[in-house]
C-alpha positions as CSV (number, residue, x, y, z in Angstrom):
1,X,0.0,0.0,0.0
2,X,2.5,2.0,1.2
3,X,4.8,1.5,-2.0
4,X,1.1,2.8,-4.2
5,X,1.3,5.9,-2.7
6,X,5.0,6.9,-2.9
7,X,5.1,6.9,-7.0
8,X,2.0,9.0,-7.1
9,X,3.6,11.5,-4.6
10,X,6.8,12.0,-6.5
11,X,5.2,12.4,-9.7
12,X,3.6,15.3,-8.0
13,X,6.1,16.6,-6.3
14,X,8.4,16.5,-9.9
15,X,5.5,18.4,-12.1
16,X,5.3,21.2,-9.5
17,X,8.8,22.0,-9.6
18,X,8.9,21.5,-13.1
19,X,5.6,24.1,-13.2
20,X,7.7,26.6,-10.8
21,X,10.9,26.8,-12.9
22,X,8.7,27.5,-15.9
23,X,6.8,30.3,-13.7
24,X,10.6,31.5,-12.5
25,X,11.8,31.4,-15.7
26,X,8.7,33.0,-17.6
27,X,9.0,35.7,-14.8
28,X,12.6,36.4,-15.1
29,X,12.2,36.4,-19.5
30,X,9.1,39.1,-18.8
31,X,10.7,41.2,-16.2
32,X,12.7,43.7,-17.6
33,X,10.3,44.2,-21.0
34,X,8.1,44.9,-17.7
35,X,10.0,47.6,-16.2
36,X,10.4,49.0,-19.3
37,X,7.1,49.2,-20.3
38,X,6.1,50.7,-17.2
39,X,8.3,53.4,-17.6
40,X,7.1,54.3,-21.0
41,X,3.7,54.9,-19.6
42,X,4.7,56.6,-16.7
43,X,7.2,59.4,-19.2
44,X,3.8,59.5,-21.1
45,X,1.8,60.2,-17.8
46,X,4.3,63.2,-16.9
47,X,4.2,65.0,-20.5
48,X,0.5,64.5,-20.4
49,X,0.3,66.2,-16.9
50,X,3.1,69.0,-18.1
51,X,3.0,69.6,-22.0
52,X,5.3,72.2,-21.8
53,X,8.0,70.0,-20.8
54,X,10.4,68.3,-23.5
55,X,11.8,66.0,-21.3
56,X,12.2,65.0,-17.7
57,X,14.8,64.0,-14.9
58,X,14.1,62.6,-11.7
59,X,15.2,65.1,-8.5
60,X,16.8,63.8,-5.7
61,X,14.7,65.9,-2.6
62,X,13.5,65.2,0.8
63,X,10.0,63.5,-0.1
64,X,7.2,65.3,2.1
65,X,4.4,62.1,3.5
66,X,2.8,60.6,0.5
67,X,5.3,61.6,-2.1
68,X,6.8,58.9,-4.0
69,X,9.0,60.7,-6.6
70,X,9.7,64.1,-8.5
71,X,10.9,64.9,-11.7
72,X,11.5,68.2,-13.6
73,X,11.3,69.4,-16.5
74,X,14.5,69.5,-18.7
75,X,13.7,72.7,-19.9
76,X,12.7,74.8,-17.2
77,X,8.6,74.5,-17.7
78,X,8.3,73.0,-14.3
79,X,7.9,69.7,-12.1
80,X,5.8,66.7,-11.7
81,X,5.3,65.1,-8.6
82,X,3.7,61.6,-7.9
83,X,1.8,60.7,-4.6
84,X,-0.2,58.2,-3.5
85,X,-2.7,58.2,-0.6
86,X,-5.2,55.5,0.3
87,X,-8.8,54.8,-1.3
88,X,-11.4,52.6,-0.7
89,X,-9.8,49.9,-2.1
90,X,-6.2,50.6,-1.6
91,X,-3.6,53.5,-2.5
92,X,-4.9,56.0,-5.4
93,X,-1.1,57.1,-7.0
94,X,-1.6,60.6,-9.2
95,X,0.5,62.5,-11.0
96,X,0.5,66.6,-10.3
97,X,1.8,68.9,-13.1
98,X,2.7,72.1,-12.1
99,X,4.8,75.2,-13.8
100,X,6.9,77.6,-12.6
101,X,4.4,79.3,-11.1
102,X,3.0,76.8,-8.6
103,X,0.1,76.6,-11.4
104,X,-1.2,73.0,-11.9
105,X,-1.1,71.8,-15.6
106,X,-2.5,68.3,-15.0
107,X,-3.7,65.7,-13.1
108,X,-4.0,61.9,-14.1
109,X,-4.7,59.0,-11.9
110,X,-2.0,56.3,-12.8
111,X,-3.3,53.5,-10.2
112,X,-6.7,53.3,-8.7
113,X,-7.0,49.6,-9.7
114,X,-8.6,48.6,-5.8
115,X,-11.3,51.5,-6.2
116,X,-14.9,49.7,-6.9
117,X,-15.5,49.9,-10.4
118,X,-18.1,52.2,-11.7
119,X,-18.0,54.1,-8.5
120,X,-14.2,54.8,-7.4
121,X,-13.4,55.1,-11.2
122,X,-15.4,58.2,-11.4
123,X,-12.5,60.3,-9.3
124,X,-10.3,58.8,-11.8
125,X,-11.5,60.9,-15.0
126,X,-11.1,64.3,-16.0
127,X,-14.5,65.3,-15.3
128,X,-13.1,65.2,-11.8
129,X,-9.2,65.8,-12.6
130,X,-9.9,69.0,-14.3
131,X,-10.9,71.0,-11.6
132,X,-7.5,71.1,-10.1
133,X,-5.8,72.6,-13.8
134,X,-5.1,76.0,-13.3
135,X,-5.2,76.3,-9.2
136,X,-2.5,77.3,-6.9
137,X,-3.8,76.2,-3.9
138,X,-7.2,73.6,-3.2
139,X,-9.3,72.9,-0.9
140,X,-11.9,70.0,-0.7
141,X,-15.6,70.6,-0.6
142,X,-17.2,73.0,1.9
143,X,-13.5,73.2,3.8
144,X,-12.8,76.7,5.4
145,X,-9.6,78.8,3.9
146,X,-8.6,79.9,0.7
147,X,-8.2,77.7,-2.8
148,X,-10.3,76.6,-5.4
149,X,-12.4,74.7,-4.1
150,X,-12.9,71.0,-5.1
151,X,-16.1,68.9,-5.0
152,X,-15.9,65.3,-4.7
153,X,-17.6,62.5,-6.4
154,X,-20.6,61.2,-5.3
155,X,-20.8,57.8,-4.2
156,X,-16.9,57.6,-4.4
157,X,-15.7,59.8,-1.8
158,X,-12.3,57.7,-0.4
159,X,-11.5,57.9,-4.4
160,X,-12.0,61.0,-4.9
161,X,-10.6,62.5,-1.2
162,X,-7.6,60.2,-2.2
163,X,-6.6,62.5,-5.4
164,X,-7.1,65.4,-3.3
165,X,-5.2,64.3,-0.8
166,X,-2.4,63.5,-3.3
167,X,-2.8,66.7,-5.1
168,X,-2.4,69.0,-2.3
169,X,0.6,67.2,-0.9
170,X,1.9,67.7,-4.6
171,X,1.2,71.5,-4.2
172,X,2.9,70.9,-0.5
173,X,5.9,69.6,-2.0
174,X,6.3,71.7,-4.6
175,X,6.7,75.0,-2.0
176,X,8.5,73.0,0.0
177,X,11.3,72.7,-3.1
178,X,10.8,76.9,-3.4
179,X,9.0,76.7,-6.5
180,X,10.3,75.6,-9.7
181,X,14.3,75.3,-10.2
């Protein structure tokens, strides 16, 4: 008895490392074209955000809370800055464009894949992103102080407090650099 259970239990154990080798080796082939791939969306992202620019290099600053990286602007037109603050779901990452001037150029959602779709996805467009181009400073809904003010999306208000959240830490950032450089 003993004997018809040892055979099966090789042959099982063989096929699943033969299966994770594949998986390693699939993973290790994809990897880089990966990487690079991400990358190409994400220099897309920042000349979307920041159409002035004509190119962009990463800046090596003091990251404020929710900041993940900055770049500027090879020529001068200004910075973007990437943050990412938590959602419904999970973290909402956005891109902030924002010229010499403190001025936002853009806004554009790069992750919200954990928002509920339908409802979180609505923060995510730019019937939503659009009301940040062209502020200096924001504030969110009925909030006291000065700013234009931003109203959030019905039904997905995590979402939507999420970008603003990211936004204004983007704006935070970008005085805490002194402006544009």
């Amino acid at each position: 008895m003993e004997k018809n259970m040892t055979m099966p239990t090789i042959i099982l154990t063989i096929i699943c490392l033969v299966a994770a080798g594949l998986l390693a080796g699939t993973y290790q082939m994809t990897a880089p074209q990966i990487a690079r791939i991400q990358e190409e969306q994400a220099a897309a992202s920042r000349q979307e955000v920041l159409a002035e620019a004509d190119g962009f290099e990463p800046v090596q600053v003091e990251l404020q809370d929710g900041i993940t990286e900055v770049y500027k602007a090879t020529n001068g037109a200004g910075v973007v800055i990437t943050a990412g603050f938590k959602g419904f779901g999970g973290t909402v990452t956005v891109m902030t464009g924002l010229n010499t001037d403190g001025e936002i150029t853009g806004v554009k959602v790069t992750d919200a894949s954990q928002e509920t779709p339908g409802l979180g996805s609505k923060a995510t467009l730019p019937a939503y992103t659009d009301q940040f181009v062209g502020a200096v400073s924001v504030k969110f809904g009925d909030a006291d102080g000065e700013g234009t003010r931003i109203d959030g999306v019905t039904g997905a208000t995590y979402t939507s407090s999420a970008v603003y959240k990211a936004v204004e830490a983007s704006v935070a950032q970008f005085a805490a650099l002194g402006g544009a450089f």
